[in-house]
Structure formats: C-alpha cells, structure tokens
PAZA-558930 format. One line per field, with one value per atom (N, C-alpha, C, O, CB): residue number from 0; x, y, z negated. Coordinates in steps of 0.1 Angstrom, whole numbers. Glycine has a CB too. Layout:
<atoms>
num	[NUM_...]
x	[X_...]
y	[Y_...]
z	[Z_...]
</atoms>
This chain:
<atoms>
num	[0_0_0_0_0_1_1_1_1_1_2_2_2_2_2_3_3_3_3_3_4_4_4_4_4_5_5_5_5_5_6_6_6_6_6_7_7_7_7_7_8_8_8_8_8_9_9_9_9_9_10_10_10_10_10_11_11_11_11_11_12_12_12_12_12_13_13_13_13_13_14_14_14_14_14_15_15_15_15_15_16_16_16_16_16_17_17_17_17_17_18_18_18_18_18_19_19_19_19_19_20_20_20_20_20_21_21_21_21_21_22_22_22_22_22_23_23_23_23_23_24_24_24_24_24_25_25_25_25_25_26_26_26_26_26_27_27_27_27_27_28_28_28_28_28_29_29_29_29_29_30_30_30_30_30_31_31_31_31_31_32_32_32_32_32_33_33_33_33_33_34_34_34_34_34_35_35_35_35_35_36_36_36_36_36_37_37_37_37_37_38_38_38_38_38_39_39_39_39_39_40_40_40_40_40_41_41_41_41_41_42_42_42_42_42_43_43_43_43_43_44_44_44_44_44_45_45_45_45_45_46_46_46_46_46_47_47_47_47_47_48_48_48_48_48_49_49_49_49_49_50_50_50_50_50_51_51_51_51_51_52_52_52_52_52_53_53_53_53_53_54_54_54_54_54_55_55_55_55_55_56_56_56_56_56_57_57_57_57_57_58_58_58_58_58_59_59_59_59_59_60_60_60_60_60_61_61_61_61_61_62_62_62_62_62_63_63_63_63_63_64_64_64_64_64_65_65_65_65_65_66_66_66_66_66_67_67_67_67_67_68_68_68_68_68_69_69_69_69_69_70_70_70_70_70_71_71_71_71_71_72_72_72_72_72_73_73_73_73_73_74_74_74_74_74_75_75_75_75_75_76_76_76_76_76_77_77_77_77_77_78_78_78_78_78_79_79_79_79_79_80_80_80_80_80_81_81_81_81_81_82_82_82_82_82_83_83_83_83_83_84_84_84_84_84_85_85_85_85_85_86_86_86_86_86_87_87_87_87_87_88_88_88_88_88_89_89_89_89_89_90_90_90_90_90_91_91_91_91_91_92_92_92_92_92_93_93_93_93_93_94_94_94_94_94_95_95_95_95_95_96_96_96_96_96_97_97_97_97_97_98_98_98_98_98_99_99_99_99_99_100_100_100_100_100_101_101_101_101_101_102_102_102_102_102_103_103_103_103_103_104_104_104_104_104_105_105_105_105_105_106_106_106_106_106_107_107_107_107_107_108_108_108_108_108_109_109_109_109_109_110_110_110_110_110_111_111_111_111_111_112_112_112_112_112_113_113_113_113_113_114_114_114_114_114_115_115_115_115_115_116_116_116_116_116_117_117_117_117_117_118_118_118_118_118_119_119_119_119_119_120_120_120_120_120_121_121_121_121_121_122_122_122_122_122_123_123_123_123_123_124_124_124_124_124_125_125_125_125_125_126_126_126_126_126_127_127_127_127_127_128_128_128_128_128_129_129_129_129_129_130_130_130_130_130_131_131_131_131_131_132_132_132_132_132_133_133_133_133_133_134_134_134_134_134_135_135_135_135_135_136_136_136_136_136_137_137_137_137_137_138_138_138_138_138_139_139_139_139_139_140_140_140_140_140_141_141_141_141_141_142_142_142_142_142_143_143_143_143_143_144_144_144_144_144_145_145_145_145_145_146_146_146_146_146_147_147_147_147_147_148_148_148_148_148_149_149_149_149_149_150_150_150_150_150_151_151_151_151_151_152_152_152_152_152_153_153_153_153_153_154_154_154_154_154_155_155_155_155_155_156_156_156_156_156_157_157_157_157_157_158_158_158_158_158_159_159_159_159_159_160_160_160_160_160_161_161_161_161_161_162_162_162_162_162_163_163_163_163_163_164_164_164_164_164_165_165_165_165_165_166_166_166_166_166_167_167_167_167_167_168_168_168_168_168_169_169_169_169_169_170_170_170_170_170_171_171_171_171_171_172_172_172_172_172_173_173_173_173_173_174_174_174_174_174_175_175_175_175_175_176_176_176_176_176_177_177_177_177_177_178_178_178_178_178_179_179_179_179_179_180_180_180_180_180_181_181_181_181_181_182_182_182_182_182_183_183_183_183_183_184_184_184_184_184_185_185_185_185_185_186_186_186_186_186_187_187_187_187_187_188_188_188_188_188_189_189_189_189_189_190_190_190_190_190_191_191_191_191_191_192_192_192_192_192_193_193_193_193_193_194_194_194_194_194_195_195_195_195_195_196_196_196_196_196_197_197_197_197_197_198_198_198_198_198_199_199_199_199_199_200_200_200_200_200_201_201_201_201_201_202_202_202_202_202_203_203_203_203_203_204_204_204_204_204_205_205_205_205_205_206_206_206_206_206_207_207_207_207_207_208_208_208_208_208_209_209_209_209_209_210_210_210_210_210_211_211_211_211_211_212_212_212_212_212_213_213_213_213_213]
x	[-298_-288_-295_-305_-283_-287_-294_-288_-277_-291_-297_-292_-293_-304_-304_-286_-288_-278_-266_-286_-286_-278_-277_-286_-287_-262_-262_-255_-249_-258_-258_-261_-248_-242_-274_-245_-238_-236_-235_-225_-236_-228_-213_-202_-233_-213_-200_-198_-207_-195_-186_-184_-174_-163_-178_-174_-162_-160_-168_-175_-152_-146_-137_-125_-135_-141_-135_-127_-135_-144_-119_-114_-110_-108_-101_-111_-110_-95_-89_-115_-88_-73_-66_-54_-68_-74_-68_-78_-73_-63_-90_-93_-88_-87_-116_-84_-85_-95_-94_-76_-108_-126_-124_-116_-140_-133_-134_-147_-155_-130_-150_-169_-169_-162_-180_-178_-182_-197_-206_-186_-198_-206_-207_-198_-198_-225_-228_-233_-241_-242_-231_-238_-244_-242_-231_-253_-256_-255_-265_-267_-241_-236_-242_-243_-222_-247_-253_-242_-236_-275_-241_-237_-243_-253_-227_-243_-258_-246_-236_-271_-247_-244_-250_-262_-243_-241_-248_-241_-230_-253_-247_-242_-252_-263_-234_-247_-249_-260_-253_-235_-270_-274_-266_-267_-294_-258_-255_-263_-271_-251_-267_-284_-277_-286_-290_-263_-265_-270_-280_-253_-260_-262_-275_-281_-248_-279_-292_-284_-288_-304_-271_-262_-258_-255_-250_-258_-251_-236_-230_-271_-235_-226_-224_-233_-225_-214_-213_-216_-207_-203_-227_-226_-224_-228_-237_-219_-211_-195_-186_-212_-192_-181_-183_-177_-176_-192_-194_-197_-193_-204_-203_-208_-190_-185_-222_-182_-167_-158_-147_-162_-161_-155_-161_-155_-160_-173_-178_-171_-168_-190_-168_-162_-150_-147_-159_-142_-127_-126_-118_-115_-139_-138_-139_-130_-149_-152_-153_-139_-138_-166_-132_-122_-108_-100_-119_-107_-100_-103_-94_-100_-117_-126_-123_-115_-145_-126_-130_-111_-110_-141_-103_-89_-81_-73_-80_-88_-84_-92_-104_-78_-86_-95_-91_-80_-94_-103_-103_-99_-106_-121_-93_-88_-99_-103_-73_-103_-114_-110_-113_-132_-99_-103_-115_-115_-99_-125_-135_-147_-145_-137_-161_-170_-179_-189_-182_-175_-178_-166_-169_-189_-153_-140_-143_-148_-131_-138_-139_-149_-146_-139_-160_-173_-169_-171_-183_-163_-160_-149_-149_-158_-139_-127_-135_-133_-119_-145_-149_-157_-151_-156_-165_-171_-155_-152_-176_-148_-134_-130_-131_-120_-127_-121_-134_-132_-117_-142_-156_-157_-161_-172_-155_-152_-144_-147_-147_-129_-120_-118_-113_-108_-123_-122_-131_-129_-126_-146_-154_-153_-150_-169_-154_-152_-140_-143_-146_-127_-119_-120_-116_-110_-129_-134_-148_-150_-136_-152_-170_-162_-164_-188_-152_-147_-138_-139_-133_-130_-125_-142_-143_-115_-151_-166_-170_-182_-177_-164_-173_-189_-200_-181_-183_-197_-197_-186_-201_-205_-205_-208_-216_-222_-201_-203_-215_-213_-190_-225_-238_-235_-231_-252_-239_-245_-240_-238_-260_-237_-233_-240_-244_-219_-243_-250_-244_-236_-264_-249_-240_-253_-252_-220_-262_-272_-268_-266_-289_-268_-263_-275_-284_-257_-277_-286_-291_-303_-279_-286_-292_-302_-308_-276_-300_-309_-296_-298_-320_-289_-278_-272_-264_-268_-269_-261_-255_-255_-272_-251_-242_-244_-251_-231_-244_-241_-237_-232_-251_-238_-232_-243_-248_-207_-243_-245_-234_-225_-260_-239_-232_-231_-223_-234_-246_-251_-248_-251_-279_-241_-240_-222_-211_-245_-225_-214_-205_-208_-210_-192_-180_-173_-171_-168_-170_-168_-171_-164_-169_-189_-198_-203_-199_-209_-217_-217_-229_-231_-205_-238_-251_-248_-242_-267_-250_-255_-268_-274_-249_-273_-283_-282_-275_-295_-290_-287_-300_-305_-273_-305_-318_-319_-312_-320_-331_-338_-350_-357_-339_-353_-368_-374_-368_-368_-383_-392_-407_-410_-396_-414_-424_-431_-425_-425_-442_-453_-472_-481_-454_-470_-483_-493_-492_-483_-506_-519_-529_-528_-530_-538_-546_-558_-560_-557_-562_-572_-555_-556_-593_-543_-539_-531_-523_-551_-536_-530_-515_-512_-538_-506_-490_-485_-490_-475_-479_-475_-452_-446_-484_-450_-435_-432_-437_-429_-421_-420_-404_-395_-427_-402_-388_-384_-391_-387_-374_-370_-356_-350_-367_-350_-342_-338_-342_-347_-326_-321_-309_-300_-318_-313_-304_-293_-295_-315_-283_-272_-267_-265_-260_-265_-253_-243_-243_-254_-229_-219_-207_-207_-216_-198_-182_-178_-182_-171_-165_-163_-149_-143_-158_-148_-143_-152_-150_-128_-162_-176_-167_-160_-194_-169_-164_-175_-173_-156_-190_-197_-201_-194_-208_-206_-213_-225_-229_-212_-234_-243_-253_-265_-239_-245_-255_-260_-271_-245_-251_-257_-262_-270_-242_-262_-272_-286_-295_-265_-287_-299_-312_-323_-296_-302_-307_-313_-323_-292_-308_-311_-319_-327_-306_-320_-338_-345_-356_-341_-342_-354_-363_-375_-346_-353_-356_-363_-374_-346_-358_-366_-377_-385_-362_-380_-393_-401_-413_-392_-398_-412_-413_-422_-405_-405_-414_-424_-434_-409_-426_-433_-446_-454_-425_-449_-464_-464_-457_-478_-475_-478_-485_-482_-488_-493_-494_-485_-488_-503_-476_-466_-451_-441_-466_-451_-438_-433_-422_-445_-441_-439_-436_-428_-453_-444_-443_-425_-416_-456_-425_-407_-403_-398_-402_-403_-390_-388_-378_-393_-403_-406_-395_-389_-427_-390_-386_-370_-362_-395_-368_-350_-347_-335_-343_-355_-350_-342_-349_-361_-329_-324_-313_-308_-332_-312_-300_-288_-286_-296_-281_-268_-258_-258_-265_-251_-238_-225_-221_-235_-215_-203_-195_-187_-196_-197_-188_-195_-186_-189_-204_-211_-224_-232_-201_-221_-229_-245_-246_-227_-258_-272_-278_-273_-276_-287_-301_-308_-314_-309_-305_-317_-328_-336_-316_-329_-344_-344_-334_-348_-357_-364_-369_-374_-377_-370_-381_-388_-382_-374_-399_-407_-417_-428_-416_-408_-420_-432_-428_-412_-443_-452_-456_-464_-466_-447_-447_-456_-455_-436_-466_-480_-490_-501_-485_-488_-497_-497_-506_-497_-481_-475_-481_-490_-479_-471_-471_-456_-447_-486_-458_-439_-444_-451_-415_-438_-437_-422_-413_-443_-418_-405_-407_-414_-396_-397_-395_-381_-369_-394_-386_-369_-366_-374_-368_-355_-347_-347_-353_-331_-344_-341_-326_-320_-347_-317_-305_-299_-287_-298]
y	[1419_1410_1404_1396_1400_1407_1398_1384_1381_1406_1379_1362_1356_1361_1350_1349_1347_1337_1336_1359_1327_1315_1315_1315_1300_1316_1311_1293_1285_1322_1290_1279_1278_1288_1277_1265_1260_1244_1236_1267_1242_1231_1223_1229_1228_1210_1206_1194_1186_1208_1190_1173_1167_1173_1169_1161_1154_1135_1126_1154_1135_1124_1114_1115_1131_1105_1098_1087_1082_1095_1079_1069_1063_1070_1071_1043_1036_1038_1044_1023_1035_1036_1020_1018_1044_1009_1000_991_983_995_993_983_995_990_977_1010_1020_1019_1022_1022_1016_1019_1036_1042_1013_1041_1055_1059_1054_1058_1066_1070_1084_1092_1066_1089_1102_1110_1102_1099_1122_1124_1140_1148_1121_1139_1151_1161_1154_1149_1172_1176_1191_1196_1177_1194_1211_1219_1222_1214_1227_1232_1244_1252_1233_1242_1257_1264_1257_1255_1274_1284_1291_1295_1293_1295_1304_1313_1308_1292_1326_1341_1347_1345_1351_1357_1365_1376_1375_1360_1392_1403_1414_1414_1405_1423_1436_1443_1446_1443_1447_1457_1474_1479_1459_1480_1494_1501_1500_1500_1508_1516_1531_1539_1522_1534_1544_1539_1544_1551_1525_1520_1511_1511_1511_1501_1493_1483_1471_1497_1485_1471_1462_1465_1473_1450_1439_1431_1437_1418_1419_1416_1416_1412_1406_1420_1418_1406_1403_1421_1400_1386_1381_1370_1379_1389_1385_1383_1377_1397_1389_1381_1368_1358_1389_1370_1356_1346_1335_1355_1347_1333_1332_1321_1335_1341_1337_1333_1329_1345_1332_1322_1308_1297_1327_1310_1297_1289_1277_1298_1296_1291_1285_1273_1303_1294_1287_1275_1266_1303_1281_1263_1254_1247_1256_1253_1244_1238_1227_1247_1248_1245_1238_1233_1259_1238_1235_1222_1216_1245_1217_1207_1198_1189_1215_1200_1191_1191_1181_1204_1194_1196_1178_1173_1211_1172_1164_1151_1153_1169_1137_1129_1124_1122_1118_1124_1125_1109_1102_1129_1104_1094_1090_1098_1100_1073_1074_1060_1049_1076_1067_1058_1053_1042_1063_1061_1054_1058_1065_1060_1051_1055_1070_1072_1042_1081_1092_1103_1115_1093_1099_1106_1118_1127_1100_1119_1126_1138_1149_1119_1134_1141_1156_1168_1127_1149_1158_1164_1176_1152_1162_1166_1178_1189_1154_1176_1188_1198_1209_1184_1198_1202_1213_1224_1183_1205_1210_1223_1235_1196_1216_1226_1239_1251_1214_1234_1248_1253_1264_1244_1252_1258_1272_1283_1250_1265_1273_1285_1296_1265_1278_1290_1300_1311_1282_1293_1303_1311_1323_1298_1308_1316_1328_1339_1304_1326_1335_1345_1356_1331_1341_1348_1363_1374_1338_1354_1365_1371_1383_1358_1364_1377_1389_1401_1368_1383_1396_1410_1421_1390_1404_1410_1414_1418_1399_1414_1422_1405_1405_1448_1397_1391_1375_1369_1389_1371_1354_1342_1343_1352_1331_1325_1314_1311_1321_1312_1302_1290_1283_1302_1286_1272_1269_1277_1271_1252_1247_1234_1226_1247_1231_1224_1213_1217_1230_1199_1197_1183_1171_1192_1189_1177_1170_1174_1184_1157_1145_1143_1139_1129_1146_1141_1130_1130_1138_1121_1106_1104_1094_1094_1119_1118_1118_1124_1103_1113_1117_1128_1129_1112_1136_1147_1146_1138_1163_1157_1167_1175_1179_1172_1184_1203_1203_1194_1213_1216_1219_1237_1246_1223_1236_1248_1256_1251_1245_1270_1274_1269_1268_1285_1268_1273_1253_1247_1282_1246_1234_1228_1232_1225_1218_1219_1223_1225_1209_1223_1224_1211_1204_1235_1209_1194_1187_1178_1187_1189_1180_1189_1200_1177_1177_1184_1174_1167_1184_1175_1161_1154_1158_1167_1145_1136_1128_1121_1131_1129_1124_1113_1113_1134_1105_1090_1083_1080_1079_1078_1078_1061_1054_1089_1057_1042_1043_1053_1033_1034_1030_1017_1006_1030_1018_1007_1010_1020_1011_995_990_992_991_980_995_992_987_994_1012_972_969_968_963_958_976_979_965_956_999_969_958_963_974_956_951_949_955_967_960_950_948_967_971_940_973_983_988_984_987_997_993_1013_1018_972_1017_1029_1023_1013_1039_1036_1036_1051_1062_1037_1042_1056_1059_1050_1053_1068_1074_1074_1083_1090_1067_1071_1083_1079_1057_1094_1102_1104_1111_1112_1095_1094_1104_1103_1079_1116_1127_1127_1131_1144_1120_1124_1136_1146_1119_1136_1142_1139_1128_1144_1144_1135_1141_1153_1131_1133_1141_1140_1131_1139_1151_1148_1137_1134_1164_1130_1113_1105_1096_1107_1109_1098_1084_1086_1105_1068_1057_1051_1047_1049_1049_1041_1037_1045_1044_1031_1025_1029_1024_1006_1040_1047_1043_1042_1061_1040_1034_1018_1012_1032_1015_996_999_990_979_1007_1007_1014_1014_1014_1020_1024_1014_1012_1030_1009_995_986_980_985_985_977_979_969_973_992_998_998_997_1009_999_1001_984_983_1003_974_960_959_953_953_963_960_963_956_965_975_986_980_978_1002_976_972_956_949_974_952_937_939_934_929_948_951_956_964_964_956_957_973_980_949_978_990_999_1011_987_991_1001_1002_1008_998_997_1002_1004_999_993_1010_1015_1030_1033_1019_1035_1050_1049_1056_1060_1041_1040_1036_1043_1026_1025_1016_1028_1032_1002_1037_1047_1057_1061_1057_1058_1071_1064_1073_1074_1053_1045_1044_1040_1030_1050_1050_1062_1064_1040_1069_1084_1090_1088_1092_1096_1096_1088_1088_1096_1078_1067_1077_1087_1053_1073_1077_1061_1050_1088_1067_1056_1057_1069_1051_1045_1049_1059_1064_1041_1063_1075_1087_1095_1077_1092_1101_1107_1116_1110_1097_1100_1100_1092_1091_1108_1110_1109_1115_1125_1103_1097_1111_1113_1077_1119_1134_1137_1143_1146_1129_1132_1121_1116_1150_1119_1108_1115_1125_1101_1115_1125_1110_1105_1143_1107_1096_1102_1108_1087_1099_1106_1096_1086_1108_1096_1085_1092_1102_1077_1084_1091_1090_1097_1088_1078_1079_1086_1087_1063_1089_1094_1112_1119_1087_1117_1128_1134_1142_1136_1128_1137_1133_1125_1134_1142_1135_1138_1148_1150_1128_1132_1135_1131_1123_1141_1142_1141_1147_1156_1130_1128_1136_1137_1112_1137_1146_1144_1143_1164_1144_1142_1153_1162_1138_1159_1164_1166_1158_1157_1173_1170_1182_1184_1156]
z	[346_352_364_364_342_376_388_388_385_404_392_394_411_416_382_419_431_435_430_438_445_447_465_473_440_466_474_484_477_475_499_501_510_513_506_514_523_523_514_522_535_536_537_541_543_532_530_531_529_520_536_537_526_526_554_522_506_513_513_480_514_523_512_513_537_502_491_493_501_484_492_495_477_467_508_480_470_468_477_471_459_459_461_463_442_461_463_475_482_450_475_492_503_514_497_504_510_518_530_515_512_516_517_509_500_526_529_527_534_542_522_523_525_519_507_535_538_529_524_554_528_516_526_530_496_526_534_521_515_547_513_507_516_527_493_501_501_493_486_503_491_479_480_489_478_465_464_450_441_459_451_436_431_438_435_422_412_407_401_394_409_401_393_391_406_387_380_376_369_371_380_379_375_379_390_368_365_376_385_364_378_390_386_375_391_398_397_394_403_405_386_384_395_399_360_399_409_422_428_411_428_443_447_457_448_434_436_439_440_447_441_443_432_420_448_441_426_441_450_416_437_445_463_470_440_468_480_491_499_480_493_495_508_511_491_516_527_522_529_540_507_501_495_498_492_487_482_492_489_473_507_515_517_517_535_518_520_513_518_523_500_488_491_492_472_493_497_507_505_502_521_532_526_527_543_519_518_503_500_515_496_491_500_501_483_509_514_527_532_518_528_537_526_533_546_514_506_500_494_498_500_496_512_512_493_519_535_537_545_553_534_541_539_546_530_528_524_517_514_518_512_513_496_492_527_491_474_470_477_468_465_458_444_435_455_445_433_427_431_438_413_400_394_389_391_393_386_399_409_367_395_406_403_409_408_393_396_394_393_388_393_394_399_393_402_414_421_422_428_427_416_412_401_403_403_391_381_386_382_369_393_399_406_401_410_420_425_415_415_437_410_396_392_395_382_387_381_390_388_382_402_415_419_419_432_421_423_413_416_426_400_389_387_384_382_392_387_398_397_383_407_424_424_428_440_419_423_408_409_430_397_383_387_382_370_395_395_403_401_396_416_422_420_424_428_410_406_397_397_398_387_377_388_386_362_399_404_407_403_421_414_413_400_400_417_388_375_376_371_383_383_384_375_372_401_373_364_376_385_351_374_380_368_356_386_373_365_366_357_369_381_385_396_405_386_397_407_409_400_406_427_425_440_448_424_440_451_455_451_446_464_467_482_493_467_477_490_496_489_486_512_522_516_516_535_512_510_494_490_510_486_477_463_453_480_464_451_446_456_450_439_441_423_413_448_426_410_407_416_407_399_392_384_377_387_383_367_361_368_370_351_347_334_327_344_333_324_310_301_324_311_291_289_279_286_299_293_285_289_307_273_267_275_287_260_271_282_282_272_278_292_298_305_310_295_307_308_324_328_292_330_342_341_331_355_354_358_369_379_364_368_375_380_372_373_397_395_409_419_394_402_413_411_400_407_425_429_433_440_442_427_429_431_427_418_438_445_442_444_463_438_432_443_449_412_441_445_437_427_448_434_420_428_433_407_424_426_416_405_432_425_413_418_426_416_409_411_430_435_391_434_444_454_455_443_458_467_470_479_475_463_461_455_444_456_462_454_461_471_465_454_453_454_451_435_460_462_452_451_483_445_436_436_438_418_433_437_422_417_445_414_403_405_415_397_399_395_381_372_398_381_369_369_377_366_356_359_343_332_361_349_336_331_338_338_321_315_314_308_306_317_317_309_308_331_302_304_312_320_297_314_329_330_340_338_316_321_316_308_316_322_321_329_339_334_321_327_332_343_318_327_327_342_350_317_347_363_356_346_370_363_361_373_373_359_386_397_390_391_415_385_385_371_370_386_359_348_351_342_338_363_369_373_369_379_384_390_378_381_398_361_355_349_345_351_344_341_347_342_339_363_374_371_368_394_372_366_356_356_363_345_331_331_326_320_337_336_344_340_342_355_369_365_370_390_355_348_343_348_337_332_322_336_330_309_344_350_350_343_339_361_366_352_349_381_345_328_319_308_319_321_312_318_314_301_325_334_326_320_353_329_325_309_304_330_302_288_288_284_281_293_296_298_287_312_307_309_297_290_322_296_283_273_267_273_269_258_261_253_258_274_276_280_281_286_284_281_271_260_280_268_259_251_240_257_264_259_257_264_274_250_251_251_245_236_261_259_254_252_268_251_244_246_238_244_264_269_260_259_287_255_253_265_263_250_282_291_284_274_303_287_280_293_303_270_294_302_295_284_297_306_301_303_296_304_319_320_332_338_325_334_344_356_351_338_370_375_385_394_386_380_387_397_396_376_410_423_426_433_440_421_432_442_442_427_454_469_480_490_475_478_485_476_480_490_465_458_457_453_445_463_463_446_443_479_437_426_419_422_414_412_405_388_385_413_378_367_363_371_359_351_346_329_321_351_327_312_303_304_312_298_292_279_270_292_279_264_257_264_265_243_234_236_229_223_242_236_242_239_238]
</atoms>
C-alpha cells in the first residue's frame, strides 16, 4: 500500500455571528492517501488529479466566510467538509483517503486521521512561557497542547491552556515538566483529551513530548 501526502495552501476567513468580528486564517493543508501499487504499471494514484481535488476544495473552502457558534466550530465544520470531498474523490481512484492536516502560519492548526474514533479530530494550540533558571539564566519554551476532540467539542481550549501554562510555571523551573507530566491526559466533560504535550525549549533547541494513553 503506497501512502503520500500531498500540500497546498489555503485561506478560511471566519466571522463571529453576533459582534460580526472577521478573522483571517493562513493555513497549509496537507492530505495523506492511500492506494494499492499496480504491480503491472508501478502506478498508484494520478497526482496531478489529486493536487486538483485539492484546488477545488480549496476554492469551495475560500468562496465564503464561515460563521462561528462556538470558538472551534468552524474547525470541525472544515474537518467535516475535507472529509466528505476528498473521501468521495480517492474512492472514485480505488484510493483511501488517511489524513488531514491544516497547520496555521501563526503556530495553531487541526487534523484529522483515519484510525481515529469517528467524530473526533485534533487540535493544537500554542503557548509560550518564560522559564527562569538559577545565576540569571531563563529559556523560552513553546508549549503544544494537542487535543482530541468531538467534533461538538464546547470547551475554550485556548483560555484552559493559558491556565495550565499558569499553574505549571508557578511551581518553579524543576518541576514544570513534572506539572505537565501530571495533566497530560485530562479529559473533560465534552469528552475533549489533553493527548499529548510537545514542550519546545527554543534557546536550548530540543523539544520533549508527553503523551496520553488513550
């Protein structure tokens, strides 16, 4: 089975439904396949077809301006719509659609994969902390808090981030990582799961990742 992702870019333009706030959202949509190799031709899918499914999502996606009930609506909505377009598409190809992925210039993005329940999708959304060591020394660390979600996830996942980022960088530079290791794994009432952590220390250029069981 060949597997192969292809890339593009896209713009998703959201508006609030009642201040009519507008926000612009640069991503880099990628899709993950999967098909059969011909053992006569050495061929698997045509992918000057597939970059062209791509095109006309993205022209179906950009045509219009997304409306947002809750603050990750819309999220699951496109998830929903790249789903059902490109799935109908690879099955006309004998081919699988896998993985979908949707990373924001600014460090936030979404996906989805196959082998995940049905319903559900990721989310990841990005905090920056200070951490000072002793003799005047302090590292910048990139937190990546990657959900799991349903796709009528309700919770505010940006401002429950922010509040871990808080709790954790009290507790002092030796026990940070311990604090996260200790909320990895949250589940909340929606069923959203805190799956994994990815802690960049970015003057030190290393990243750890913590992960859930689930």
């Amino acid at each position: 089975m060949l597997q192969f992702v292809r890339e593009i870019p896209i713009r998703i333009v959201v508006k609030e439904a009642l201040s009519e706030t507008r926000r612009g959202f640069l991503f880099r949509f990628a899709a993950g396949f999967e098909k059969a190799v011909d053992p006569h031709t050495g061929m698997s899918v045509n992918l000057v077809s597939v970059d062209r499914w791509l095109e006309e999502f993205k022209s179906k996606i950009e045509a219009s301006e997304l409306p947002i009930e809750r603050s990750s609506s819309w999220r699951a909505y496109v998830v929903q719509q790249a789903q059902a377009f490109l799935a109908t598409k690879a099955k006309e190809e004998s081919a699988h659609l896998a993985s979908l992925e949707f990373q924001e210039e600014r460090g936030s993005g979404f996906s989805w994969k196959a082998e995940l329940t049905q319903g559900f999708y990721f989310i990841k959304l990005s905090e920056f902390v200070e951490l000072f060591y002793p003799h005047e020394k302090f590292d910048l660390v990139r937190l990546d808090f990657i959900w799991m979600c349903p796709q009528d996830q309700a919770a505010d996942l940006k401002k429950l981030g922010k509040k871990l980022v808080r709790h954790c960088s009290r507790k002092g530079v030796e026990y940070f990582v311990e604090c996260l290791q200790g909320v990895v794994g949250l589940t909340l009432p929606d069923q959203s799961v805190l799956s994994e952590i990815r802690i960049h220390f970015l003057a030190e250029s290393y990243k750890l990742t913590l992960t859930a069981d689930v």
